[in-house]
C-alpha positions, 0 to 999 in steps of 0.5 A, a space after each residue: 859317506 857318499 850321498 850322491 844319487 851314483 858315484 859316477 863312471 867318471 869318479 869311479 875311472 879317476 880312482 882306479 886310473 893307476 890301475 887302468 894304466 897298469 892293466 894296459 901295459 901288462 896287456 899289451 907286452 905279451 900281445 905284442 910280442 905274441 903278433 910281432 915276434 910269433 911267440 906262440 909258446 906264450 899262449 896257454 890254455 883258458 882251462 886254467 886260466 878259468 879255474 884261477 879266476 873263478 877261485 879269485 872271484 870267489 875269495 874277492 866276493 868272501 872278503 867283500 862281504 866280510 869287511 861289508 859286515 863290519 861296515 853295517 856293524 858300525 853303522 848300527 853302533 852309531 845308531 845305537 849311540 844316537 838311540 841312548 844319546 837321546 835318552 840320556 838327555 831325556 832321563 837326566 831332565 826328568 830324573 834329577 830334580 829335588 823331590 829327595 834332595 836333603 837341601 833344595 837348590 833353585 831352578 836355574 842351579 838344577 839347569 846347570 846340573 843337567 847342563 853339566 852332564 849333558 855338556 859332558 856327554 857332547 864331550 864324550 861323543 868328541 872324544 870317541 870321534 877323534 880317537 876313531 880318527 886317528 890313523 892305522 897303519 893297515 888302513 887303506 886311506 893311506 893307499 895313493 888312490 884314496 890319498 888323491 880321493 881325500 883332496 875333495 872333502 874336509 874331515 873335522 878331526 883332521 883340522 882341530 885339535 880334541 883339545 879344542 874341540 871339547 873346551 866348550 863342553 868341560 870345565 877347566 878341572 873335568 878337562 885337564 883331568 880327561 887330557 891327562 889320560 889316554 883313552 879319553 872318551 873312557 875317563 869322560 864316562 868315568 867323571 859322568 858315574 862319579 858325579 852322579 854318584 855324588 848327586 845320589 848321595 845328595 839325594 838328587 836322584 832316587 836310588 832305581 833313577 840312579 841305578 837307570 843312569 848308570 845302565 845307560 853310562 854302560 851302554 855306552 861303554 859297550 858302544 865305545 868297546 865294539 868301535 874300538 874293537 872295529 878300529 884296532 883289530 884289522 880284516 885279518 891281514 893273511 885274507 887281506 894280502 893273499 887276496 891282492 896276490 892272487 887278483 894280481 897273479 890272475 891279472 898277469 896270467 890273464 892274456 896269456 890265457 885270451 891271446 890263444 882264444 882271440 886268435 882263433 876268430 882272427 890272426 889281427 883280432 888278438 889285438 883285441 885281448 888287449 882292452 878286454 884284459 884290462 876290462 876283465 883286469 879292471 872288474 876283478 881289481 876293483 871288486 878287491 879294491 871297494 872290499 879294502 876301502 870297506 874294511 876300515 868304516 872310521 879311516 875318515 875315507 869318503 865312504 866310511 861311516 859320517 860319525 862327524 856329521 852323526 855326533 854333530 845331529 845328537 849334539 843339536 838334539 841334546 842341546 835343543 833339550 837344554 833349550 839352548 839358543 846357540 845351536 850349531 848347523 848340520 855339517 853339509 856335504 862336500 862334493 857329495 861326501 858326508 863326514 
């Protein structure tokens, strides 16, 4: 996620450069073909050409409004995780104890309990980010221009393994059992019910305490369901594609359509449909392009959800629960880049 004051006009020029480039050559080629070689059958009437581009503008406007929706919505899933982040910790502390329990244990055995399953927990949140991050094929970070943008910033997941992420968090049974499995976040929530069904049994936690931490093991089930559900099912590739097709077909017919209109103020001023082609080029290209770059919020690109940064603040939290003295930092940004 960016978090600069403005992206900046010359980041902005950096990341459309191919297509700047482009727009000046299909520009250009009719233009001067039309001066020099006094083609006028290349100029056609802007009616048409006005009719496509309000169409386009509309589809543009459509789609980045769809994928801007998914954007928010994950967003407010990890919002919510942060929410029940907290409350987990908090009811895990207060919840179980030894007021029911058949055989007491001491303090510092009854601080391990809680520790296990809040460690657990950071697990689960790890594992949930790097099953986000894995690539997709229809993602648009494996576009050239976002390959070129990603040399600016670090994305975590990318630079170590799950395996090593979450050692510190796991028992060595707990782990090797949850890197058997393939949805491993899933498997995590599932150890987290069966420990607390075996605390219930002795009589750690009271049945309605019980029952409230099982909802909230479902909370996050849903949570983990609507991030998969975001990262596995694509903007629908039939909007996406013919979307590109037809801001490119504008784009091509676009200075057949302003040479005539040029012409009129002037017969050296048609020269001027060639910068304002590649700026009308330039609007509409990059209005479709900040929808595709919206469409996926978990392909680690630079404006994409900081779920790195968001699990790293709840682990601080949780932790700061335990009263741990081993905190870790904040991840910072990378030239206004927030993972």
């Amino acid at each position: 996620m960016h978090i600069g004051k403005s992206l900046g006009l010359k980041k902005v020029l950096i990341w459309s450069k191919r297509d700047i480039l482009i727009f000046i050559i299909v520009a250009a080629v009719p233009t001067a073909t039309y001066e020099f070689f006094h083609f006028q059958w290349l100029a056609l009437p802007w009616l048409p050409m006005a009719l496509i581009g309000t169409a386009v503008a509309i589809i543009i406007g459509f789609q980045d409004n769809a994928t801007y929706d998914r954007f928010w919505e994950a967003r407010k899933i990890y919002g919510s995780i942060v929410n029940s982040s907290r409350t987990w910790g908090m009811l895990v502390q207060t919840y179980i104890s030894n007021n029911q329990a058949q055989h007491t244990i001491s303090d510092n055995e009854m601080e391990l309990i809680h520790r296990r399953l809040i460690y657990r927990h950071i697990a689960w949140l790890t594992a949930l980010r790097h099953q986000l991050r894995q690539t997709r094929g229809w993602e648009a970070k494996n576009k050239k221009y976002n390959i070129e943008n990603s040399k600016h910033f670090i994305v975590p997941e990318h630079h170590i393994s799950l395996e090593d992420d979450i050692d510190p968090f796991l028992s060595i049974e707990d782990k090797e059992y949850i890197l058997s499995k393939t949805n491993r976040a899933a498997h995590i929530i599932k150890v987290q019910s069966e420990d607390l069904k075996n605390l219930l049994s002795k009589g750690f936690i009271e049945n309605f305490r019980y029952i409230e931490l099982q909802r909230i093991l479902s909370d996050f089930y849903e949570y983990q369901g609507k991030c998969e559900r975001i990262k596995n099912f694509p903007y629908p590739r039939q909007f996406a594609s013919l979307n590109l097709y037809f801001v490119w077909i504008f784009i091509f017919l676009l200075p057949f359509g302003m040479l005539p209109e040029f012409e009129k103020l002037g017969h050296h001023i048609t020269w001027l449909t060639i910068p304002f082609c590649v700026i009308v080029s330039w609007v509409f290209r990059t209005m479709d392009k900040i929808g595709e770059s919206t469409e996926n919020p978990f392909q680690a690109g630079s404006n994409d959800i900081p779920i790195s940064s968001i699990s790293r603040n709840i682990e601080i939290d949780l932790l700061e629960m335990l009263n741990e003295t081993n905190i870790p930092k904040p991840i910072e940004s990378a030239n206004n880049i927030l993972m």
